[in-house]
C-alpha positions in Angstrom: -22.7 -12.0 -11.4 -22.7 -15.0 -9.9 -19.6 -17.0 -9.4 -17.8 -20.0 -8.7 -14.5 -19.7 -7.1 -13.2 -23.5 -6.8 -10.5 -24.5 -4.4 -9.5 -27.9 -2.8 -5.7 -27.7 -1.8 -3.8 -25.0 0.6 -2.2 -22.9 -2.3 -5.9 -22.1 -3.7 -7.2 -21.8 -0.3 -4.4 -18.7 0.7 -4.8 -17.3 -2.8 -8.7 -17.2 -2.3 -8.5 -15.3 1.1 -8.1 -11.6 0.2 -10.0 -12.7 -3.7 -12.9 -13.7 -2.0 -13.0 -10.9 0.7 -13.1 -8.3 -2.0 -15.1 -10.1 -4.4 -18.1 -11.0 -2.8 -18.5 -7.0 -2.3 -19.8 -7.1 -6.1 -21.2 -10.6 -6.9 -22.4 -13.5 -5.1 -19.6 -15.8 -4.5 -20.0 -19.6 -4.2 -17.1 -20.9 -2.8 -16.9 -24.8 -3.9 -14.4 -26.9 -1.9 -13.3 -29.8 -3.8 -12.6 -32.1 -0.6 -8.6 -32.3 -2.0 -6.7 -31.5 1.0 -9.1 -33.4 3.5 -6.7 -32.9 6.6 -7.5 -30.2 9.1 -4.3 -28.8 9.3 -4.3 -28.3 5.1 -8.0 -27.4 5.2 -10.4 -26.4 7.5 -7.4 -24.6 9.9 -6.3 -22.7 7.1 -9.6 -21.4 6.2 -10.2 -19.9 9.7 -7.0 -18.9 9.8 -7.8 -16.6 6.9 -10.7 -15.9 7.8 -12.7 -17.2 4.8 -16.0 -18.1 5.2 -17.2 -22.0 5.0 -17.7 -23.1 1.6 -21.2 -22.5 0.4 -20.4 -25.9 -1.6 -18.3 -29.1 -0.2 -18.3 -31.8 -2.6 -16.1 -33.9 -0.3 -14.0 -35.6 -2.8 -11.1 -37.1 -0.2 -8.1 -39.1 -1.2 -7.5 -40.9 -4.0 -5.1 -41.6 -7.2 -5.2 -39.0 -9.9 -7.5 -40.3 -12.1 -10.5 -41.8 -10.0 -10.2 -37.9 -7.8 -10.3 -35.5 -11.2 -13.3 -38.1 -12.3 -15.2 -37.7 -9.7 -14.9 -34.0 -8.8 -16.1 -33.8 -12.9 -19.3 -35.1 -12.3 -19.7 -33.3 -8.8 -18.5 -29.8 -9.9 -21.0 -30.2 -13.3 -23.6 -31.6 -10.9 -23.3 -28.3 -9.5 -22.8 -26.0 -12.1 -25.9 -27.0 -14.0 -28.2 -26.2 -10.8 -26.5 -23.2 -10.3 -25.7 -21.5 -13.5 -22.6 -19.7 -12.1 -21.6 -16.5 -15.2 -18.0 -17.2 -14.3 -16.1 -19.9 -12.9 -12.6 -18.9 -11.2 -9.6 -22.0 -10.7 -6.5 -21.2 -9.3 -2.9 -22.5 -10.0 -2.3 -26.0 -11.3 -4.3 -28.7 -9.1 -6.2 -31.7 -10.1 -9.5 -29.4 -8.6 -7.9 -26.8 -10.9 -8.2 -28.4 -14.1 -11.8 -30.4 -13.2 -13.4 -27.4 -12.5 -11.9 -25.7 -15.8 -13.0 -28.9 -18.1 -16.4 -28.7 -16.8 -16.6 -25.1 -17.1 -15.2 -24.9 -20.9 -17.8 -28.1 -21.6 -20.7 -25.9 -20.1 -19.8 -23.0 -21.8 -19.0 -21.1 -18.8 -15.9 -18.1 -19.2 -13.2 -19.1 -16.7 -10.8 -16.9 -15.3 -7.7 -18.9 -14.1 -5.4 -17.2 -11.3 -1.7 -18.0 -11.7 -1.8 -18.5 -15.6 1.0 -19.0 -17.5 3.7 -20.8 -15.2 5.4 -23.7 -17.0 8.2 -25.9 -15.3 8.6 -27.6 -19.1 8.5 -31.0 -17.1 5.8 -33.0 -18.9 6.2 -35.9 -15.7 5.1 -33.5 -13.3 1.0 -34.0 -13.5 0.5 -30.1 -12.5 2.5 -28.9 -16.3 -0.3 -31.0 -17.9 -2.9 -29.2 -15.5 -2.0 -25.7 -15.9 -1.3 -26.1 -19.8 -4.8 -27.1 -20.3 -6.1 -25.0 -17.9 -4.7 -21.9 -19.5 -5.7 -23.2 -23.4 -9.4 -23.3 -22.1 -9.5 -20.3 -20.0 -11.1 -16.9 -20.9 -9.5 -14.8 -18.7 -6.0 -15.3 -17.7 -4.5 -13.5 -14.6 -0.3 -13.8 -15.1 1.6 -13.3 -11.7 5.0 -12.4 -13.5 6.1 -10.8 -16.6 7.7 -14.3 -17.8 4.3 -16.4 -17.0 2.2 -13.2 -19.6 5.3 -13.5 -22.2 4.6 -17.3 -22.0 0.7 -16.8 -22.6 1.6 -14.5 -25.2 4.0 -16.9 -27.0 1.2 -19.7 -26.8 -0.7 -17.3 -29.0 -3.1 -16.5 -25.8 -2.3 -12.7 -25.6 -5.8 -11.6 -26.1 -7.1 -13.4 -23.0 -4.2 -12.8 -20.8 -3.7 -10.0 -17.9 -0.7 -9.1 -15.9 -1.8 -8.5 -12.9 1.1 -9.8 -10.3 0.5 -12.7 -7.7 -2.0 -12.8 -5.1 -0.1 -13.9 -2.4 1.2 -10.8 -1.8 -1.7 -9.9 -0.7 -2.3 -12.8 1.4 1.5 -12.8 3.0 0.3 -8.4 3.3 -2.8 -8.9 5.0 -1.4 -12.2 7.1 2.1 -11.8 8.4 1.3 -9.0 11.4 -1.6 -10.6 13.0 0.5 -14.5 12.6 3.4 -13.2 14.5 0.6 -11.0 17.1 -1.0 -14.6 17.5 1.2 -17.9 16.8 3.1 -19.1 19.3 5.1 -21.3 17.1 8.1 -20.0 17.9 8.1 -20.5 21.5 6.2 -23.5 21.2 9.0 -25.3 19.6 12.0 -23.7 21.3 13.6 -21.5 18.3 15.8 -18.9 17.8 15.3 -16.7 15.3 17.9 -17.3 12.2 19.1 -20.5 13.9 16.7 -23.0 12.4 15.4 -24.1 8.4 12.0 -25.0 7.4 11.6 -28.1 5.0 8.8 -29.0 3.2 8.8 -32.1 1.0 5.8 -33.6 -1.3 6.7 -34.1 -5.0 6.1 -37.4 -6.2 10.0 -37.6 -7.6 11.3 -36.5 -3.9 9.3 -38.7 -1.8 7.8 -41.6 -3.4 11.3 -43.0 -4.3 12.9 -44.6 -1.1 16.3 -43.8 -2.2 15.6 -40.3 -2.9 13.7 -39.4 0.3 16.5 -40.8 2.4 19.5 -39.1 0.3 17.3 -36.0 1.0 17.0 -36.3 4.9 20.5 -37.5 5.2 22.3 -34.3 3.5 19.5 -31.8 5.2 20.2 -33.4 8.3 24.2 -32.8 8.4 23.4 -28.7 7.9 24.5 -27.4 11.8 21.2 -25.6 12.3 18.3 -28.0 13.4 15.5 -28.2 10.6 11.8 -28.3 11.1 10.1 -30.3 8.8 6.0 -30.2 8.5 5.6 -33.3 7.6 2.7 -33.4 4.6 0.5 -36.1 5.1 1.4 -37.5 1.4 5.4 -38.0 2.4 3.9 -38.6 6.2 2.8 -42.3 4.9 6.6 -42.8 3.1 8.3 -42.2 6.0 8.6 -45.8 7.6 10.7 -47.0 10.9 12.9 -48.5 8.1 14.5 -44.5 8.2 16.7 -43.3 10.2 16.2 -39.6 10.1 18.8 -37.0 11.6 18.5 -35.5 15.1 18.9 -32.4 13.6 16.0 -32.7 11.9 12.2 -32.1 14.0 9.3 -33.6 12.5 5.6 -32.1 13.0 2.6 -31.9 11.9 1.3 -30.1 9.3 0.4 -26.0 10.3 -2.0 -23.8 9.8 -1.4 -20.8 7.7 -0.4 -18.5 10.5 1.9 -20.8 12.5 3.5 -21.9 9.0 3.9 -18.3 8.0 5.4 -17.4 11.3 7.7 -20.4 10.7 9.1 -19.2 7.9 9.3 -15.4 8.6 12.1 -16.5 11.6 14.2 -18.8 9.4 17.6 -19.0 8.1 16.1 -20.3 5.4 13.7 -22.5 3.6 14.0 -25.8 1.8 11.1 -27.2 -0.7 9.7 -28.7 -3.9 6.6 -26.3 -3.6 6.1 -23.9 -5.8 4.2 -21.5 -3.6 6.8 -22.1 -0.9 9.4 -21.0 -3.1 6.8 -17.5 -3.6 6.8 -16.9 0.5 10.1 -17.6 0.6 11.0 -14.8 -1.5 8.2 -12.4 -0.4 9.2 -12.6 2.9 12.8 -12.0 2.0 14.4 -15.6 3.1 16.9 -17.3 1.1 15.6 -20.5 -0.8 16.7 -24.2 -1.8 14.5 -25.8 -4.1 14.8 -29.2 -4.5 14.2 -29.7 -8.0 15.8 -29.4 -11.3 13.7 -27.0 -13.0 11.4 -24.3 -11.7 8.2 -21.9 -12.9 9.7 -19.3 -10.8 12.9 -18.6 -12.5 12.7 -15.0 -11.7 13.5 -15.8 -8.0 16.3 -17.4 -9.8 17.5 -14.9 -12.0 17.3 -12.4 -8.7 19.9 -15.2 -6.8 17.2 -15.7 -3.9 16.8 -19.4 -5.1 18.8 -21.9 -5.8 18.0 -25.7 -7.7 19.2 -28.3 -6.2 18.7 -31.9 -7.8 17.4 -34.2 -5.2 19.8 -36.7 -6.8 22.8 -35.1 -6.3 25.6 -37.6 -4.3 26.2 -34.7 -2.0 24.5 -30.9 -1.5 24.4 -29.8 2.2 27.3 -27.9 1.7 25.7 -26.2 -1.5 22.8 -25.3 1.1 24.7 -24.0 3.7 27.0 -21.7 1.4 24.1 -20.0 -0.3 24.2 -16.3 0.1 21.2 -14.4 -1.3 22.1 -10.5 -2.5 21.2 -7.5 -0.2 18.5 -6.2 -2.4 15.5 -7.8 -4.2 13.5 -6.8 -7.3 9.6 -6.4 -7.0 8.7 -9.4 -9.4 5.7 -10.2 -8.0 3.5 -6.7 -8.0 1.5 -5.1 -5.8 -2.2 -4.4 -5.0 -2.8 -7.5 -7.1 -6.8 -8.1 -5.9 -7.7 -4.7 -6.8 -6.4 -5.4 -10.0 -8.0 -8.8 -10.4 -11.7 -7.7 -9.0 -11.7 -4.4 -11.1 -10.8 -6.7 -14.4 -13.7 -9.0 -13.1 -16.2 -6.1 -12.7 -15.6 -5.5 -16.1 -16.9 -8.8 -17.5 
């Protein structure tokens, strides 16, 4: 077959790396880059990183709002679509390249086989709920990391199309996480001990494009004893003004590549987000979690105590942070051998 796999953001491009490598043994793969992430760091460094090939396809898309970006990777992705005649088109998670590439693909008549199906946050104001519903409703095949996301599908009256097949990343984090910490130098770099530092990572529209929130956030990260290190997206880069006066405690940087990030977090006390792949590593990699939102699709890593909500909006949490315990043992929720399972389900098609 020929295929499509369409990425444009750093969660696609690490769930793509061991998809693709495995894949492409069987079909010709087109890898299609949207142009969503357009920074290095979030783009081109993670694809080396990975070691996943260039994209046979960049349609170059850049920054812009919502609207005007999903638009225009529309008409570029059927643009592309008609002159190839792909027999499957693959999206993964919940992205603005996610559901262009699905709309096209459902319009065209093409089967679609979305990764990371069936997570819902049940936060309509959150534009990625609206993407990954849709996504999902269109889709032929869909690949469920967790035994919630498939009971979800199944309860949307999807069951015939969907597939529990665990989450990729585990295969990513498998593959990754000996030759990052053979070859980053993050560590020593920036001066760290291990278990004596956090790792924040802030982007969610409600976390950093309110002034008021941002700062309340810095403020009660910054009064945690250990010093924080804070990647600094380049969405919540441009909302940080001179007007804040952020912490000592808290080291800013630039975004990382895949490696250095992963290496990052595998020495950490623990991690603070909004992401929702984040919150994934996090528990893969056995670290304890503050998530700072009040709702998650991951409620297993709830449920198993390795996670804890925060709302951003809370007058005071650093003390909730810095008492959080996770339990000794943790439940396999996320599977195993997961891109066996999703290229032998493929081959079938």
């Amino acid at each position: 077959m020929k295929i499509f796999s369409i990425v444009g953001a750093r969660p696609q491009f690490i769930k793509l790396a061991p998809l693709s490598k495995l894949l492409s043994q069987f079909h010709e793969e087109i890898i299609v880059h949207t142009g969503q992430h357009y920074d290095y760091q979030m783009s081109e460094r993670i694809f080396k990183d990975l070691g996943i090939r260039s994209p046979d396809i960049h349609l170059e898309i850049g920054h812009s709002n919502a609207t005007v970006q999903i638009t225009e990777m529309m008409l570029k992705l059927e643009e592309a679509m008609i002159e190839q005649k792909p027999d499957l088109i693959i999206v993964f998670g919940d992205t603005n390249s996610t559901i262009a590439g699905a709309l096209i693909a459902a319009k065209l008549c093409i089967p679609i086989v979305h990764i990371e199906a069936g997570l819902r946050s049940y936060n309509r104001n959150m534009p990625e709920e609206v993407n990954r519903i849709v996504t999902d409703h269109v889709s032929r095949f869909l690949f469920a990391p967790t035994k919630t996301a498939s009971d979800i599908l199944k309860n949307e009256g999807l069951e015939e199309f969907t597939f529990l097949t665990g989450d990729i990343m585990v295969d990513t984090i498998r593959n990754n996480s000996k030759i990052a910490l053979e070859k980053s130098n993050i560590i020593s770099d920036l001066s760290l001990t291990e278990n004596h530092y956090n790792v924040l990572t802030l982007h969610r529209n409600y976390n950093v494009d309110h002034p008021e929130i941002l700062s309340h956030v810095l403020d009660e990260i910054g009064q945690l004893d250990e010093i924080t290190i804070f990647p600094v997206h380049p969405r919540t880069k441009k909302k940080i003004t001179d007007e804040y006066s952020v912490s000592k405690n808290i080291q800013m940087i630039e975004p990382l590549g895949y490696l250095d990030f992963i290496t990052l977090e595998s020495f950490a006390k623990r991690i603070i987000t909004d992401s929702g792949g984040i919150q994934k590593e996090a528990y893969i990699l056995k670290k304890p979690c503050i998530t700072l939102r009040t709702e998650t699709e991951w409620v297993e890593t709830v449920e198993e105590k390795w996670n804890l909500l925060i709302n951003p909006g809370k007058q005071t949490f650093f003390e909730e942070i810095a008492s959080f315990k996770v339990p000794e043992n943790q439940a396999n929720i996320f599977g195993e051998n997961v891109t066996i399972k999703m290229v032998e389900i493929i081959n079938e098609i």
